[in-house]
PASEBA-1860 file (N, C-alpha, C; in nm, 3 decimals):
! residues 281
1> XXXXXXXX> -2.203/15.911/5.893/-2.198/15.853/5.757/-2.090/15.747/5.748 ~ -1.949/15.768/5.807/-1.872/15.686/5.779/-1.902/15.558/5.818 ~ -1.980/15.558/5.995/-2.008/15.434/6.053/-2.116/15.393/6.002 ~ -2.205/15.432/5.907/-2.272/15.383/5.792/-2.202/15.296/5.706 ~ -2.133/15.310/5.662/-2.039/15.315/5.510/-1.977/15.142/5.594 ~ -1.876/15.184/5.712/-1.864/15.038/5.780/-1.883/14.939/5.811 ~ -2.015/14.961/5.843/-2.150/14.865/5.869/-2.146/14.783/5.796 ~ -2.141/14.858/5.648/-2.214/14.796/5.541/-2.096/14.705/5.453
9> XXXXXXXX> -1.970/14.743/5.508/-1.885/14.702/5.423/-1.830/14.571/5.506 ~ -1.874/14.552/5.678/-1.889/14.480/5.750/-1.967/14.337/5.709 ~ -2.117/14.408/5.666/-2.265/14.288/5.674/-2.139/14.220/5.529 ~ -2.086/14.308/5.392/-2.113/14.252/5.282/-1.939/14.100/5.327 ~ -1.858/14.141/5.363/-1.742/14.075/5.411/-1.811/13.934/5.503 ~ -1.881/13.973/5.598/-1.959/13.844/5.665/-2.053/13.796/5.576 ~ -2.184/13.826/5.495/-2.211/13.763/5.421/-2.147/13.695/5.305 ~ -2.004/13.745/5.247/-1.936/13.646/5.157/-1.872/13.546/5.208
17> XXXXXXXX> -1.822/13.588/5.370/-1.773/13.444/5.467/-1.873/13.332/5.471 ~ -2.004/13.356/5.496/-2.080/13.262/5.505/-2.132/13.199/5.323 ~ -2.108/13.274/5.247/-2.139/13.219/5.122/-2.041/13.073/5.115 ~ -1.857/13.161/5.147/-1.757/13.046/5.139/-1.753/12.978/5.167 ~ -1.793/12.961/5.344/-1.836/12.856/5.380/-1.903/12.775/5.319 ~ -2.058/12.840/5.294/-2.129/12.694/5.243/-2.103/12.623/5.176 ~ -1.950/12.753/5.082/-1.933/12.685/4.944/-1.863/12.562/4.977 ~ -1.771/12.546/5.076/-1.669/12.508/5.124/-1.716/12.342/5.165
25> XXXXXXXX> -1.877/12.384/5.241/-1.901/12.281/5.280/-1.985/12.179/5.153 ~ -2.009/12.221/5.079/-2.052/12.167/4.941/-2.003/12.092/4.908 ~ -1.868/12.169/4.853/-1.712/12.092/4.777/-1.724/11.995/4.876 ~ -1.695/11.952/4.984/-1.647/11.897/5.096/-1.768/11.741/5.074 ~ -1.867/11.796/5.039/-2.021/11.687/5.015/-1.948/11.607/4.891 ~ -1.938/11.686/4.795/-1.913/11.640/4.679/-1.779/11.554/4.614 ~ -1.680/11.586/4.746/-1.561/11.509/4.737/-1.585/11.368/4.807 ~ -1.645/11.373/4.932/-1.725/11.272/5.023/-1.790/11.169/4.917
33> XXXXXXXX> -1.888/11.212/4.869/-1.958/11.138/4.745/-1.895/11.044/4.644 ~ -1.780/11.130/4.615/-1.704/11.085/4.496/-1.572/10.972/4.520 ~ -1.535/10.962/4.681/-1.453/10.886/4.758/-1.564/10.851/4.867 ~ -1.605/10.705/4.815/-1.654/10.651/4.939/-1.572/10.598/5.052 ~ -1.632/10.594/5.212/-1.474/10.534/5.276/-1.490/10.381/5.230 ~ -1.405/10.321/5.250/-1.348/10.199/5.258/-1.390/10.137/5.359 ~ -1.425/9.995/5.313/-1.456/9.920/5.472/-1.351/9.818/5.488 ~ -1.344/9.813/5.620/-1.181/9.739/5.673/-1.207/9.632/5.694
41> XXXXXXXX> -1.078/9.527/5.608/-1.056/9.397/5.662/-0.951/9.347/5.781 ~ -0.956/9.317/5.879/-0.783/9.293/5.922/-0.775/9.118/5.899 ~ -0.657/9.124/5.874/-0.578/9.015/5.856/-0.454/8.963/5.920 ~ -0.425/8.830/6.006/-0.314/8.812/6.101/-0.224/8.677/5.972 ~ -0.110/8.755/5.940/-0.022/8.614/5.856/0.080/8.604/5.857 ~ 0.136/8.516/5.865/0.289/8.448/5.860/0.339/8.614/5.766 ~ 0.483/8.574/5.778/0.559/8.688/5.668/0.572/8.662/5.529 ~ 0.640/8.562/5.516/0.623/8.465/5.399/0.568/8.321/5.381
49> XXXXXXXX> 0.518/8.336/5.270/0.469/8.441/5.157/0.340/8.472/5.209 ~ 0.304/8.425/5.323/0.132/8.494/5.306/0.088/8.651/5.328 ~ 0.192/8.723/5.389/0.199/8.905/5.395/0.221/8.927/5.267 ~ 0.343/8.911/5.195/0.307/8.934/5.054/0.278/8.888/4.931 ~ 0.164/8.780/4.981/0.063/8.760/4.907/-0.092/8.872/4.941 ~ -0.086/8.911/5.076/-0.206/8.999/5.095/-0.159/9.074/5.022 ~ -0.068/9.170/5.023/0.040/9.295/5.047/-0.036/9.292/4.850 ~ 0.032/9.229/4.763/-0.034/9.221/4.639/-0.168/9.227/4.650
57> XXXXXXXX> -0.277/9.177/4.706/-0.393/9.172/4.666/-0.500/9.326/4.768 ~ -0.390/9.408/4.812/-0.463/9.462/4.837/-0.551/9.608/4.700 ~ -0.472/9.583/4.645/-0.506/9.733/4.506/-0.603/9.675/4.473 ~ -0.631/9.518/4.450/-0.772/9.460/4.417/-0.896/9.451/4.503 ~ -0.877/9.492/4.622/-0.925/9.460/4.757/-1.015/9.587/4.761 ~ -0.914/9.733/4.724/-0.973/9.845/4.723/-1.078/9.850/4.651 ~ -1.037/9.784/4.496/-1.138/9.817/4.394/-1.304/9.790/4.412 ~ -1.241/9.706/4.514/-1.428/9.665/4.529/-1.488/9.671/4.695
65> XXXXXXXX> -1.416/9.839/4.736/-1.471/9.908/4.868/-1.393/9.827/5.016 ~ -1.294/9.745/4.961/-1.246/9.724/5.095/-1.062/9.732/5.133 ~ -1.074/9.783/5.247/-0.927/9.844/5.282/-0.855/9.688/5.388 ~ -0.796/9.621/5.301/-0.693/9.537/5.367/-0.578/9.583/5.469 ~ -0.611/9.545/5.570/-0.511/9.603/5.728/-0.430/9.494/5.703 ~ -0.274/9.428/5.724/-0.228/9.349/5.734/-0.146/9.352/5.840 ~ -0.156/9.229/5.951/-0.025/9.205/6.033/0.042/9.096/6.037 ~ 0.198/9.112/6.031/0.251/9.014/6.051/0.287/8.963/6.196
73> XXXXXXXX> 0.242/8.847/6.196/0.303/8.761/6.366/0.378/8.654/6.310 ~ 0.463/8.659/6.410/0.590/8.564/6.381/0.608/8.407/6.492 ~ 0.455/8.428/6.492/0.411/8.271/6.617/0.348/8.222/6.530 ~ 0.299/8.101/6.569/0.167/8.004/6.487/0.045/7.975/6.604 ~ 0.039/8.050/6.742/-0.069/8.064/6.808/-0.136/8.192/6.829 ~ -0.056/8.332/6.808/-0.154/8.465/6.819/-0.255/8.471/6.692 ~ -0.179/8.404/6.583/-0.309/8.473/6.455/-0.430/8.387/6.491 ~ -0.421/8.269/6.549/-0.553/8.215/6.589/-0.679/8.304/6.684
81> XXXXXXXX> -0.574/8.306/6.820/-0.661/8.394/6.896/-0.701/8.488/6.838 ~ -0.647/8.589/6.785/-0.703/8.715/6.777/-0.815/8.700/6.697 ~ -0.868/8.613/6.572/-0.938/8.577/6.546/-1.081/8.499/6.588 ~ -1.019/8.448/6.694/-1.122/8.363/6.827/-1.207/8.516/6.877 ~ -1.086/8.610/6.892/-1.146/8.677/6.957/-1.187/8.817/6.974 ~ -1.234/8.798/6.776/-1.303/8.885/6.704/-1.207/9.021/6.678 ~ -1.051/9.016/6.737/-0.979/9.165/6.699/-0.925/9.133/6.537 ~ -0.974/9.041/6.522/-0.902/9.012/6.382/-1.017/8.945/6.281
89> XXXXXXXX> -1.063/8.973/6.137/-1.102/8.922/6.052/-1.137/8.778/6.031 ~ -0.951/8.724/6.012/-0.913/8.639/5.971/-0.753/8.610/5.982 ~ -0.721/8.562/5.948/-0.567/8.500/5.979/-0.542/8.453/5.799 ~ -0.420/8.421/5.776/-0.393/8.350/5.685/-0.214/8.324/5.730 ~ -0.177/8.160/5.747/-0.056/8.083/5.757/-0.076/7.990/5.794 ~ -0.169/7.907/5.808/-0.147/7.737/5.798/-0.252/7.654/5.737 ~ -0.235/7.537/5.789/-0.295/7.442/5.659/-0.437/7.368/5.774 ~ -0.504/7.294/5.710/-0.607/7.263/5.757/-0.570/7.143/5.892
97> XXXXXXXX> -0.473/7.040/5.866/-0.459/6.947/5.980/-0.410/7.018/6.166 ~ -0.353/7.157/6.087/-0.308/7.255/6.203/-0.424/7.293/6.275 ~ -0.478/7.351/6.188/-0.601/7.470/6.253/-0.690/7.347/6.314 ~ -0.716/7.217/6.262/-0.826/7.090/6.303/-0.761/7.092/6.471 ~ -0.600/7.087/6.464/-0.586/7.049/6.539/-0.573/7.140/6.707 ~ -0.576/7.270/6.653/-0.546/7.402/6.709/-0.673/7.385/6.806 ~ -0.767/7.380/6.713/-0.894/7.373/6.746/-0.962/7.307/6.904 ~ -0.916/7.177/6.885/-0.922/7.039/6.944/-0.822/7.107/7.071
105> XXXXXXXX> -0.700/7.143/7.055/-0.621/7.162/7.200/-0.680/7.300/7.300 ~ -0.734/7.418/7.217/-0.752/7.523/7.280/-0.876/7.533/7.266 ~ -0.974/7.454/7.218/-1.096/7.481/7.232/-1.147/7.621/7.151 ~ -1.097/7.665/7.035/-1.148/7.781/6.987/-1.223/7.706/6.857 ~ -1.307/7.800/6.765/-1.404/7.778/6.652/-1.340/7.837/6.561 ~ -1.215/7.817/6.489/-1.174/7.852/6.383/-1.207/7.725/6.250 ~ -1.273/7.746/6.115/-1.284/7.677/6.014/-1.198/7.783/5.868 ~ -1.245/7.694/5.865/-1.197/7.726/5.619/-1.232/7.780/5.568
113> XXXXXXXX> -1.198/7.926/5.533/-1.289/8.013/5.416/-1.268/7.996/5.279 ~ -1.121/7.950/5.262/-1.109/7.885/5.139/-0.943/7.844/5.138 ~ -0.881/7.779/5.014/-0.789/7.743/5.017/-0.745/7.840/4.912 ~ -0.573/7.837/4.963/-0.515/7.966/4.850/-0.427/7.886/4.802 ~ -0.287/7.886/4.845/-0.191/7.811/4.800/-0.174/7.649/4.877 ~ -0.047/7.608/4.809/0.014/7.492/4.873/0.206/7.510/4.872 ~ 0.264/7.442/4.930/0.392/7.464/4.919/0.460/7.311/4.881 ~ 0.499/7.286/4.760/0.479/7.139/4.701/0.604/7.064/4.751
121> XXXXXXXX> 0.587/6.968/4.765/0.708/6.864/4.760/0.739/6.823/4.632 ~ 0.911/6.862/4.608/0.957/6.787/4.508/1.068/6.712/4.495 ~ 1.064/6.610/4.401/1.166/6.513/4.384/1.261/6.558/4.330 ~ 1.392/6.571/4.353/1.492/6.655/4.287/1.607/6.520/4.251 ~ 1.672/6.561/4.166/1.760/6.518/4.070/1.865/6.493/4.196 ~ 1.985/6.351/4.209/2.134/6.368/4.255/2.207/6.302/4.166 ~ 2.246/6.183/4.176/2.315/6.108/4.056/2.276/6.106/3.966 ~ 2.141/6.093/3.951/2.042/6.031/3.848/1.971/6.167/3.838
129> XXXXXXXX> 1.882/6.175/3.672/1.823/6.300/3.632/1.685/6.284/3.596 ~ 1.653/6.112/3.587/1.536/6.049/3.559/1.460/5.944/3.609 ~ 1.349/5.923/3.675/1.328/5.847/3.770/1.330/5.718/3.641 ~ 1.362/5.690/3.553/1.291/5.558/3.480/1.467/5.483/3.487 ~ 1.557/5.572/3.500/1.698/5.532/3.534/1.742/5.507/3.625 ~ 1.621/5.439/3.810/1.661/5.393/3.870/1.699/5.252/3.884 ~ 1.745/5.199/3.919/1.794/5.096/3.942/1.808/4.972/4.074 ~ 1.805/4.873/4.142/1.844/4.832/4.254/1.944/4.843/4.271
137> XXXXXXXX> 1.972/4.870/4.409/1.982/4.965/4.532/2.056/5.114/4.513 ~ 1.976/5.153/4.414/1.978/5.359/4.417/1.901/5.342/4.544 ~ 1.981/5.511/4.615/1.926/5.533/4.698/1.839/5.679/4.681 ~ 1.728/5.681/4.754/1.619/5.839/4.773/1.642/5.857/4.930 ~ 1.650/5.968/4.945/1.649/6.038/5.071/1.487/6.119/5.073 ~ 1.510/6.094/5.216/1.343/6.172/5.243/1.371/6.215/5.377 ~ 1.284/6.290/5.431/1.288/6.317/5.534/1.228/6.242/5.664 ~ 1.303/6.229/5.754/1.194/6.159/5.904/1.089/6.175/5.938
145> XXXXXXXX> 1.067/6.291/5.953/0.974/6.317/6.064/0.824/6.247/5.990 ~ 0.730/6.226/6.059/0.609/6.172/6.056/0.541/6.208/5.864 ~ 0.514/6.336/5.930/0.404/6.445/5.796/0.524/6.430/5.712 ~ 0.625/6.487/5.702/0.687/6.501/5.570/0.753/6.354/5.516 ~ 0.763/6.256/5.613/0.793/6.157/5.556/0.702/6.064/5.480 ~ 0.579/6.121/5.518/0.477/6.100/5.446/0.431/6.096/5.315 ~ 0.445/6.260/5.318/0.446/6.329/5.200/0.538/6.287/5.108 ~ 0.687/6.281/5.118/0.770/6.215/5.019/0.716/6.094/4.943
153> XXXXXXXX> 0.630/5.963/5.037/0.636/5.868/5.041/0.518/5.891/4.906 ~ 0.428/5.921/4.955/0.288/5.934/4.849/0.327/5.997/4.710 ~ 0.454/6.122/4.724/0.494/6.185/4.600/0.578/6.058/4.505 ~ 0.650/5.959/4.608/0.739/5.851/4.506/0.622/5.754/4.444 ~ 0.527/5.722/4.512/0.417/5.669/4.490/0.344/5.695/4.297 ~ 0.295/5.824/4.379/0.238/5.920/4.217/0.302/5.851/4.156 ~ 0.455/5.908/4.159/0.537/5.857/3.996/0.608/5.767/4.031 ~ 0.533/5.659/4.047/0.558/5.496/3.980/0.682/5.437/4.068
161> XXXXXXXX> 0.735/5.486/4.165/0.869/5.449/4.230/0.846/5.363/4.281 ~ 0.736/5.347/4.371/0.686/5.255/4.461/0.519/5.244/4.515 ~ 0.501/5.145/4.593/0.341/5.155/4.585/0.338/5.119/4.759 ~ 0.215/5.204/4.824/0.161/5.161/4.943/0.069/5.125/4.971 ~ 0.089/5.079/5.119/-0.012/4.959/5.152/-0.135/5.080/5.166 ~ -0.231/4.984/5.075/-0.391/5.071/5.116/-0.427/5.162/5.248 ~ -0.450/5.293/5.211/-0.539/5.389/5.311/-0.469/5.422/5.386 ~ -0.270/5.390/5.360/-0.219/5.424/5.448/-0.181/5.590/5.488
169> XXXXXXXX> -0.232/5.669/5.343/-0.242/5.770/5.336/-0.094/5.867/5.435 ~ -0.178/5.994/5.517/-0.041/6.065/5.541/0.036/6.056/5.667 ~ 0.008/5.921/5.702/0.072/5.832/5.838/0.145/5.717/5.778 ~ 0.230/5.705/5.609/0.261/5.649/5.537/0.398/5.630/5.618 ~ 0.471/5.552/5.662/0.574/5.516/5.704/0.674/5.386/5.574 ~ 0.786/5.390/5.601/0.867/5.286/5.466/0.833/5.130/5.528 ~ 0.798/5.146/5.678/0.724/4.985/5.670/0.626/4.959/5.595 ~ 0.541/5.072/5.545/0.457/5.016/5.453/0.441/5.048/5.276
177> XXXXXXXX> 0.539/5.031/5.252/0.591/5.017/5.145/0.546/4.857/5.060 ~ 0.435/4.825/5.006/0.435/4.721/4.936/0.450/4.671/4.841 ~ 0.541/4.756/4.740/0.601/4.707/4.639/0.694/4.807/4.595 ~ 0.805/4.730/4.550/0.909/4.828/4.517/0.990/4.791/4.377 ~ 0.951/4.831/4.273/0.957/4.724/4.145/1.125/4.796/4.108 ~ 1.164/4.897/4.149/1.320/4.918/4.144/1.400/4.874/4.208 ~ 1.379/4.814/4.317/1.484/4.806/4.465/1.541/4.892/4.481 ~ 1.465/5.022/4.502/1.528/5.118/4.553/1.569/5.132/4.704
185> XXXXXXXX> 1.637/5.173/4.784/1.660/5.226/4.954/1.600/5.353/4.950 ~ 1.539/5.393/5.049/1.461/5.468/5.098/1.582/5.474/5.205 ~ 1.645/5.645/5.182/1.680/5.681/5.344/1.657/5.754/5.393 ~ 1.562/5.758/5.534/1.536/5.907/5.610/1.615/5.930/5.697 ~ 1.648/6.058/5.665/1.739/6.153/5.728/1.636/6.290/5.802 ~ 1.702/6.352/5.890/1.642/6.424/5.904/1.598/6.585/5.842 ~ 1.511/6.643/5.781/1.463/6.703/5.711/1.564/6.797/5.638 ~ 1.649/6.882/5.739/1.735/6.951/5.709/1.903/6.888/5.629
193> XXXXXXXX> 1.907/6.784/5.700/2.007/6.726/5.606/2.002/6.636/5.467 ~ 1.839/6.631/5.478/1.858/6.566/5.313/1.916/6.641/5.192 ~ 1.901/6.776/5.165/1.924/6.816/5.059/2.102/6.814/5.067 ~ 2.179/6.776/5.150/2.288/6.830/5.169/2.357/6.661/5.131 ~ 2.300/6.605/5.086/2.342/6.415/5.024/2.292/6.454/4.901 ~ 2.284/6.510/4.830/2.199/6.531/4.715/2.290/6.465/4.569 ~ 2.466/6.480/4.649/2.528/6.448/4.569/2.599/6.285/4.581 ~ 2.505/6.209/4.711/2.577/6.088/4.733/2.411/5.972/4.716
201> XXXXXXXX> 2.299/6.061/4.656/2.222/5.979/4.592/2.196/5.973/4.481 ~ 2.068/5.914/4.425/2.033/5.910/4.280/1.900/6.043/4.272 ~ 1.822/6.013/4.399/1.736/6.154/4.384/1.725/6.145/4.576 ~ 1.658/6.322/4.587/1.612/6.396/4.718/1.489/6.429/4.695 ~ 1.400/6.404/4.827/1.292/6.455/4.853/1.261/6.566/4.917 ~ 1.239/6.692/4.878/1.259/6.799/4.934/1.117/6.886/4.973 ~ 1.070/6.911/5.078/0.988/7.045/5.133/1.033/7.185/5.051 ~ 0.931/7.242/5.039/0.960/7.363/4.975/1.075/7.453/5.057
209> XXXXXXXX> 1.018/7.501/5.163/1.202/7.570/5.223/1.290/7.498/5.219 ~ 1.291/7.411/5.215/1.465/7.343/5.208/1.502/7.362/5.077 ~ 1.442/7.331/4.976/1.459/7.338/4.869/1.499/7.439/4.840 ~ 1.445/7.536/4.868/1.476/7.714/4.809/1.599/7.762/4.914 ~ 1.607/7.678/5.014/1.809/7.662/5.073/1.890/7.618/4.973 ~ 1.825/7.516/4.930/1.969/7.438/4.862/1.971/7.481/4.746 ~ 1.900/7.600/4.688/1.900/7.676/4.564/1.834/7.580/4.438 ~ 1.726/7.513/4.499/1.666/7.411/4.433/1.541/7.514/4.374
217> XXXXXXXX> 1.467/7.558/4.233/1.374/7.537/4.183/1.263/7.445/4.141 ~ 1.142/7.422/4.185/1.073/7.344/4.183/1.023/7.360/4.073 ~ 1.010/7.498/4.006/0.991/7.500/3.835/1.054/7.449/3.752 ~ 1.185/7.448/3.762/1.315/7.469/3.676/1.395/7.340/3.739 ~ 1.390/7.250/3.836/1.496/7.154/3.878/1.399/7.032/3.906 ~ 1.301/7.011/3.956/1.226/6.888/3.971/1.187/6.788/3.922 ~ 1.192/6.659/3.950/1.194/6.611/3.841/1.019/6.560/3.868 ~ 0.954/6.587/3.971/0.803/6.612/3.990/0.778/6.626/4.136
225> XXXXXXXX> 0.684/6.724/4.128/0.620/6.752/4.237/0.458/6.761/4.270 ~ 0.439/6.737/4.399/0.267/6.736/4.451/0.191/6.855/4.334 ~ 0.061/6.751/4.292/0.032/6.866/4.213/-0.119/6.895/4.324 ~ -0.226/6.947/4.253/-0.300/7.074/4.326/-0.418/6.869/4.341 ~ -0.392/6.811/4.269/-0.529/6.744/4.283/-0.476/6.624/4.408 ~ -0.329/6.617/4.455/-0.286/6.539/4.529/-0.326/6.539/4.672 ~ -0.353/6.400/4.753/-0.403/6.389/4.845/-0.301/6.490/4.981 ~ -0.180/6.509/4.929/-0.134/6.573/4.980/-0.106/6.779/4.960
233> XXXXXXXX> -0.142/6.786/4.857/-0.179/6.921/4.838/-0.307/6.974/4.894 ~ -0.384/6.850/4.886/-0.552/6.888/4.952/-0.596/6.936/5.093 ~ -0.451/6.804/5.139/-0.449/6.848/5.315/-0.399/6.947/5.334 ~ -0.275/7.004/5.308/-0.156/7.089/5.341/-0.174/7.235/5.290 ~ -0.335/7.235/5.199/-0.302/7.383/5.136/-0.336/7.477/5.237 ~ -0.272/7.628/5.195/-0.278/7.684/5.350/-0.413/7.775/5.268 ~ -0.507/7.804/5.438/-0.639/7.878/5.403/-0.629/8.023/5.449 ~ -0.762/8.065/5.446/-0.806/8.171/5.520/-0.906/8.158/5.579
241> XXXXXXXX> -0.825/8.158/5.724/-0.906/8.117/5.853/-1.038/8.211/5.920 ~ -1.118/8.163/5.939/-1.212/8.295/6.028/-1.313/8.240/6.154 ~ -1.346/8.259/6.228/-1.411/8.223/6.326/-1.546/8.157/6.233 ~ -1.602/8.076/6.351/-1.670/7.986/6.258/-1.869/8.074/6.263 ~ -1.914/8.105/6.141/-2.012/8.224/6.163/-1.971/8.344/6.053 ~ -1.890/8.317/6.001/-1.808/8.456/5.932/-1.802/8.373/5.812 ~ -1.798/8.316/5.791/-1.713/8.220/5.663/-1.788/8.293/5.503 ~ -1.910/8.356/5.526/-2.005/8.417/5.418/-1.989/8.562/5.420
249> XXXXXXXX> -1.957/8.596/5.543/-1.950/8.784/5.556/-1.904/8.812/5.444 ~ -1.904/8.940/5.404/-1.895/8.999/5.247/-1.757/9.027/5.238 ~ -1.689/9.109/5.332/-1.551/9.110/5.337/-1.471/8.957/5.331 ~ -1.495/8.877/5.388/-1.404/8.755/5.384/-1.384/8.714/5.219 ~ -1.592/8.687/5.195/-1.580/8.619/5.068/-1.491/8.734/4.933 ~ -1.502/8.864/4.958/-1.455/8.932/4.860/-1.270/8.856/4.923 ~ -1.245/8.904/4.996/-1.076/8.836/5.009/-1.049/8.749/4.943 ~ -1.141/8.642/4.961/-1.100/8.467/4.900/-1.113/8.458/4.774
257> XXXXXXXX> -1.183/8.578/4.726/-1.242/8.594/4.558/-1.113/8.612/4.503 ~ -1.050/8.734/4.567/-0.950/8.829/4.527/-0.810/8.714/4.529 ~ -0.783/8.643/4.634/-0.664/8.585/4.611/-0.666/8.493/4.551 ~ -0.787/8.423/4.484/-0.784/8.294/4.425/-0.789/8.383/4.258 ~ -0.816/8.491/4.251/-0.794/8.592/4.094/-0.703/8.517/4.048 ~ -0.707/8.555/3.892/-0.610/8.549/3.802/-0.480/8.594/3.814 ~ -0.537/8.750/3.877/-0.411/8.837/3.878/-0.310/8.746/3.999 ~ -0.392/8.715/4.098/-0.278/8.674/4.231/-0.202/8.572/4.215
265> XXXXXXXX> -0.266/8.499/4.121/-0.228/8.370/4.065/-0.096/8.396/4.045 ~ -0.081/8.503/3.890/0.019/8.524/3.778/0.110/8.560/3.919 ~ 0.110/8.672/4.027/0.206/8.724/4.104/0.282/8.626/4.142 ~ 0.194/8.502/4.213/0.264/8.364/4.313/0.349/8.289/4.183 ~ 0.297/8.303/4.032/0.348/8.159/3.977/0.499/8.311/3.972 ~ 0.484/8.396/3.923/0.589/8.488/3.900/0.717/8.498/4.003 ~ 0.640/8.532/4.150/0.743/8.522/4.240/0.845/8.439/4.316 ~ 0.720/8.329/4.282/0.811/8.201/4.410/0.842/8.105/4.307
273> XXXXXXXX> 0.874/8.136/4.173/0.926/7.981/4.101/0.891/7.842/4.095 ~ 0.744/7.857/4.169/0.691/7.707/4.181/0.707/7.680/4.300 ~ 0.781/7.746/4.399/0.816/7.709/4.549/0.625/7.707/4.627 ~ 0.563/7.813/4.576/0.441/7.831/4.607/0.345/7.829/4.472 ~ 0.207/7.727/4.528/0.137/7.687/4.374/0.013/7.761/4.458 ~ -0.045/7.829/4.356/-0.142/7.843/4.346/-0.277/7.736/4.380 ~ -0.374/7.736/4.453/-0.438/7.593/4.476/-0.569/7.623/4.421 ~ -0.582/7.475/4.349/-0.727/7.451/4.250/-0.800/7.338/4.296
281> X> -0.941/7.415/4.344/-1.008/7.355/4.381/-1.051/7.252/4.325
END
């Protein structure tokens, strides 16, 4: 009788194990259901600001089923490859004349998924606080090198300082300077030491990092800078790169959706003081 009695108190203990189980595996269905997984983007970017510009857009990224991986590389040739060579999404840290040119030396198929930001050039204040108060021979400092001396050149341009010779666009050199209705001097120095004359001219032409060295605001201190429709914001804005074939995949286009948002917008105009603009197509 007893090993009766056992049996039975045996079958009823294993049949409630297997009830739990199923129950177990139910719950387990129903949590599955209710948390779909996530599908993964990876992304290769500079540190600043383009990591935390992902770094923000990933809570938006989630919302609409996709899990943003981010790495930072601290070169300007691995985020390419890895992208060439499919371990990576996409990349985001440079601008379009780079990647054209990346292209052309190493033979890889990287294009444009879209443009996010730009990093503006601005004219900053030294003696003088107003460009209509220059005078002959005030002097502007700009920088040497090729591209950024460029860029200065087209920004004095915009606002009325001076005018260049046709189409000379962003190979603009001060030989071609064809009218100069202030007599102003143009002096290039080299990039890093312009902001540091700031107090032995009338105005400086400044790149966004230098600027945010010399504790310059491009919101708050400029007296103008490249805006989003400038021939030089157009070239220079930095993208999100992807092998060429991808540029429509659903993950990319949700990315490019997400950082060109409202919300990412408000973060960039919030964080970087104008150092980083938001770019409009």
């Amino acid at each position: 009788m007893k090993k009766r009695i056992i049996a039975g108190v045996l079958s009823v203990v294993v049949a409630a194990g297997l009830l739990a189980g199923c129950g177990s595996k139910n719950d387990k269905s129903t949590d599955d259901a209710a948390e779909p997984e996530l599908k993964t983007i990876k992304v290769a970017a500079s540190a600043t600001p383009h990591a935390e510009i992902l770094e923000e857009a990933k809570g938006l990224l989630a919302e609409k089923g996709w899990d943003l991986k981010v790495t930072i590389f601290n070169d300007y040739v691995q985020p390419n490859e890895v992208v060439e060579s499919g371990d990576f999404d996409a990349n985001y840290f440079q601008h379009i004349p780079y990647l054209n040119s990346f292209n052309e030396e190493k033979g890889t198929h990287l294009v444009d998924a879209g443009g996010i930001h730009y990093e503006p050039f601005g004219i900053y204040p030294g003696t003088k606080q107003n460009l209509k108060d220059l005078a002959k021979g005030d002097v502007i400092a700009v920088p040497n090198d090729t591209t950024n001396e460029a860029r200065a050149l087209l920004l004095l341009q915009d606002n009325g300082v001076i005018t260049l010779k046709d189409d000379v666009g962003l190979e603009a050199t001060v030989n071609d300077i064809k009218e100069n209705p202030y007599g102003v001097k143009i002096e290039e120095l080299e990039a890093a030491q312009v902001s540091r004359v700031v107090k032995e001219v009338a105005f400086v032409v400044l790149n966004g990092n230098y600027a945010l060295e010399a504790g310059f605001s491009v919101k708050n201190d400029a007296v103008a800078y490249e805006k989003s429709d400038s021939e030089a914001a157009k070239t220079y804005v930095n993208i999100i790169a992807v092998k060429e074939g991808n540029e429509q995949n659903e993950g990319i286009k949700a990315l490019v959706e997400v950082l060109k948002s409202d919300k990412i917008k408000q973060f960039i105009n919030d964080k970087y003081d104008g150092a980083v603009i938001s770019y409009e197509e």
